[in-house]
C-alpha positions as CSV (number, residue, x, y, z in Angstrom):
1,X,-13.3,-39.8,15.9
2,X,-11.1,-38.4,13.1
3,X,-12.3,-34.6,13.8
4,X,-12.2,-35.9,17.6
5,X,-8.4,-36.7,17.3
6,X,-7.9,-32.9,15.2
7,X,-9.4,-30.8,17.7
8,X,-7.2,-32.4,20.5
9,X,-4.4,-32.2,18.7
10,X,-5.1,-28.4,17.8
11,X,-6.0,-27.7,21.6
12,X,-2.5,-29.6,23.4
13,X,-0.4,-26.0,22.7
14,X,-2.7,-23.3,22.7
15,X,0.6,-20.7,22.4
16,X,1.1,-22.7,19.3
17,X,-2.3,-22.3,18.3
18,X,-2.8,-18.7,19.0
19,X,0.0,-18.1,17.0
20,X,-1.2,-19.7,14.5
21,X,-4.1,-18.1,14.1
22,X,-2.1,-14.9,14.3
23,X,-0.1,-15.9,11.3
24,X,-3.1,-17.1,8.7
25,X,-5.1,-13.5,9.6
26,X,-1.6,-11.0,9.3
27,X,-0.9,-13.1,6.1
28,X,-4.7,-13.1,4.7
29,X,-4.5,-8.9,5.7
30,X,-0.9,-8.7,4.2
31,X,-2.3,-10.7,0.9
32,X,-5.5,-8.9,0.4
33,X,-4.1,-5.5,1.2
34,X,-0.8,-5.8,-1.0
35,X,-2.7,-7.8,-3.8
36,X,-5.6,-5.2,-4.0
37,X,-3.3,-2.0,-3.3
38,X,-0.9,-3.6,-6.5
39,X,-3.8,-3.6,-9.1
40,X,-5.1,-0.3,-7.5
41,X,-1.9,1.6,-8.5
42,X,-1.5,-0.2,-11.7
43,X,-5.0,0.7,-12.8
44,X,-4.4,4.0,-12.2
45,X,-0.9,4.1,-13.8
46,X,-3.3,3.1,-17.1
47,X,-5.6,5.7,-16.3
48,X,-2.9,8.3,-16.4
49,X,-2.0,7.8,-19.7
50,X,-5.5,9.4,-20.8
51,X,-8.4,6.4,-20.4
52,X,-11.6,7.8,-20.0
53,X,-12.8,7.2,-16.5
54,X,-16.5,4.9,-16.8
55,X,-18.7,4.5,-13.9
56,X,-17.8,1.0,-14.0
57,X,-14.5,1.8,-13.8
58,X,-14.7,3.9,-11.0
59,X,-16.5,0.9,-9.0
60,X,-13.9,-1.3,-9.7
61,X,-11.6,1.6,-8.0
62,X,-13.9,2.0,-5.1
63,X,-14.3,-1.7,-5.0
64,X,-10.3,-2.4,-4.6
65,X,-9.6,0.3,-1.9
66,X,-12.2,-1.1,0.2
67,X,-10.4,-4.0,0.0
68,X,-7.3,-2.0,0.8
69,X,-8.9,-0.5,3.9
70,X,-10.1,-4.5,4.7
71,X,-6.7,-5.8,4.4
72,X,-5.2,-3.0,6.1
73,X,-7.3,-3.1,9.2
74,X,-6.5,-6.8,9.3
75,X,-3.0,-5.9,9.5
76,X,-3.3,-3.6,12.7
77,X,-5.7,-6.3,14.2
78,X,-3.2,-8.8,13.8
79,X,-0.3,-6.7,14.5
80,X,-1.8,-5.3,17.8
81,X,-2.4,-9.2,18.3
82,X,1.3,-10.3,17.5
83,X,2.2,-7.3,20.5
84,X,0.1,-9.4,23.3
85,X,1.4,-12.8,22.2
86,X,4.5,-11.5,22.7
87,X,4.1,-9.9,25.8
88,X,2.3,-13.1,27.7
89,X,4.7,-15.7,25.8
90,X,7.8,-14.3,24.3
91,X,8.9,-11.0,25.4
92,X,12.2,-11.2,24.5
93,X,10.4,-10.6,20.9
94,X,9.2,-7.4,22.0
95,X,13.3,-6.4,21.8
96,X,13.1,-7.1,18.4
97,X,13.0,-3.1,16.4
98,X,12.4,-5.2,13.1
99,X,8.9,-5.4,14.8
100,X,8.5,-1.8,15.5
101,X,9.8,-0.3,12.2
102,X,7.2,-2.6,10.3
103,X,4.6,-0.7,13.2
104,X,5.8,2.6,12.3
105,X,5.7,1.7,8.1
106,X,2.1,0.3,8.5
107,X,1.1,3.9,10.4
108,X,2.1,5.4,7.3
109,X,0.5,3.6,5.3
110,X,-2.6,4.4,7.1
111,X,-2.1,7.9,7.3
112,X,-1.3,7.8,3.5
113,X,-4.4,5.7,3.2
114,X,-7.3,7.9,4.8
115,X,-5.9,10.6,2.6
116,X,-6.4,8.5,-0.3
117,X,-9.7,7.9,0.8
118,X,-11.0,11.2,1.2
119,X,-9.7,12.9,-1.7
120,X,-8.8,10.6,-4.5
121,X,-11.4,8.0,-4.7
122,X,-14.0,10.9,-4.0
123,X,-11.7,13.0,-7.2
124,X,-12.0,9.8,-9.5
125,X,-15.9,10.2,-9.0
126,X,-15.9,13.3,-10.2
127,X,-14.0,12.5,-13.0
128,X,-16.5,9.8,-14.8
129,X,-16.6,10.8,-18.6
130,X,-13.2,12.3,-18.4
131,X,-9.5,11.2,-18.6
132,X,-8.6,11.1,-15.0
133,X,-6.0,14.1,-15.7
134,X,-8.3,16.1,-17.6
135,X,-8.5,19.7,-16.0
136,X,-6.4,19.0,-13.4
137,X,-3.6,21.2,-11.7
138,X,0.4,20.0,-11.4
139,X,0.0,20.5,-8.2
140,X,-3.0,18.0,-7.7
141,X,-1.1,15.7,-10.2
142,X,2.4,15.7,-7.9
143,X,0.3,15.4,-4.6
144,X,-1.6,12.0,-6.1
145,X,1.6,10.7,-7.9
146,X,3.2,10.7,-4.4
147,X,0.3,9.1,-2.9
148,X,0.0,6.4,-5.5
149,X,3.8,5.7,-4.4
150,X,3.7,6.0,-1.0
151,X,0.9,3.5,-0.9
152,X,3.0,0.8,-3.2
153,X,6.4,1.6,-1.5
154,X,4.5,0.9,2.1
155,X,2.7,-2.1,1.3
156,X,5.9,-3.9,0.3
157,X,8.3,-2.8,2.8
158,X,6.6,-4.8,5.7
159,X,7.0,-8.2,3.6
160,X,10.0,-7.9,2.6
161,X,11.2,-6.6,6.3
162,X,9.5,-9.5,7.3
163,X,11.4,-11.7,5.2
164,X,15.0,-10.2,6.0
165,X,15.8,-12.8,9.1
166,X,19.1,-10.9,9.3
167,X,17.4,-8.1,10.4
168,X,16.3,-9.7,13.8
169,X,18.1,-7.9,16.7
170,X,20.7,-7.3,14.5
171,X,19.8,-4.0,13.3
172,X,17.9,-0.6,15.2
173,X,14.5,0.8,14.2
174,X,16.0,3.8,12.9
175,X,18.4,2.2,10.0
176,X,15.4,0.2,8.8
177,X,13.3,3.5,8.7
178,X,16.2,5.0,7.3
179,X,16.3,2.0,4.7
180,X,12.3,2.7,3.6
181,X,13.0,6.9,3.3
182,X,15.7,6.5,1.1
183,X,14.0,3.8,-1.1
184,X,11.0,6.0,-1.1
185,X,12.5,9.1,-1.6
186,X,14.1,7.3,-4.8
187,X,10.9,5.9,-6.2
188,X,9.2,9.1,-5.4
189,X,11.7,10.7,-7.9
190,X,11.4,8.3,-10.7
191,X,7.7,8.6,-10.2
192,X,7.9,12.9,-10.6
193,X,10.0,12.8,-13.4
194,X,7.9,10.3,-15.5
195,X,5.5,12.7,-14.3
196,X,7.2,16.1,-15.6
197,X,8.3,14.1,-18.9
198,X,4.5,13.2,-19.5
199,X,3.4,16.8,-19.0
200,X,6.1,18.3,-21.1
201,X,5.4,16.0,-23.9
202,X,1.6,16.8,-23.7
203,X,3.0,20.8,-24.3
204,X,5.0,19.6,-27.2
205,X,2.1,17.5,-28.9
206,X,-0.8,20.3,-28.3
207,X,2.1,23.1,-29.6
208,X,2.6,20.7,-33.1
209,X,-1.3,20.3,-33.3
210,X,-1.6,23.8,-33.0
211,X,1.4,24.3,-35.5
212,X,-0.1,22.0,-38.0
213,X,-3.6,23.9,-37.4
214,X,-2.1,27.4,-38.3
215,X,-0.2,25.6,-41.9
């Protein structure tokens, strides 16, 4: 009687209900995406201080960007979803460029995301026995740095945008865009100088080594 009396009251607003279901599946996509994407970077931020990369290690990687790629796919699913709901019961919502800037931030981050797949989960495997740095070129260095930052800048924008009620048909796509580029832009230059400081402090401890080898 009791699950009787739940499914009926379930089924007596199906737009409720729909969106419902729309919220648990964005939110599960949103947690196992941002959650899995987090320790990704930060495991790789450890690894860049000189760790030597283990087979295990790397399956842990492999293991977290499929999650990545789950919680991602989850996103456009749901996202795609949130579109139709709107379009059969609230199109005013539709109005709402809050809703489109987070569209255009999650292409991004998909964009960013296939990269990442095809050439630095693939790089990390090639790496096992070696410090994940270990023979590699500034170039390659500056190119995954701004991956790795691209991936954690995009993956927080949406849920804090989200979050920012203000925003709501108070504010065009473009200034939110403009918003993200400039906060990007800013952790993408933090990120390359802790980069160039790292790098010019590995020249100054190999030159001392060398120094002391020579005495």
């Amino acid at each position: 009687m009791q699950l009787t009396e739940l499914i009926a009251a379930l089924s007596s607003d199906p737009e409720e209900l729909n969106r419902s279901i729309l919220r648990i599946f964005h939110f599960l996509g949103l947690s196992l995406g941002l959650g899995a994407a987090t320790l990704l970077d930060l495991m790789i931020v450890r690894f860049f201080l000189g760790r030597v990369m283990t087979t295990q290690t790397y399956e842990v990687f492999e293991f977290l960007a499929d999650l990545v790629s789950v919680g991602l796919k989850l996103l456009w699913v749901t996202g795609l979803g949130f579109l139709a709901f709107y379009w059969f019961y609230d199109p005013i919502k539709l109005g709402n460029e809050k809703v489109w800037a987070k569209m255009v931030i999650v292409g991004i981050l998909s964009i960013n995301g296939y990269f990442i797949h095809r050439s630095v989960i693939p790089f990390m495997h090639g790496q096992i026995g070696r410090t994940m740095l270990e023979g590699v070129m500034m170039r390659r260095k500056i190119v995954f740095v701004t991956m790795g930052m691209v991936s954690f800048v995009s993956w927080y924008a949406p849920l804090i945008i989200a979050n920012l009620s203000q925003l709501n048909f108070q504010v065009p796509m473009l200034q939110i865009l403009v918003l993200y580029g400039l906060v990007l832009c800013g952790v993408l230059a933090i990120a390359h100088v802790l980069l160039f400081g790292s790098q010019i402090a590995t020249v100054i401890r190999k030159g001392v080594s060398r120094r002391r080898g020579y005495l």
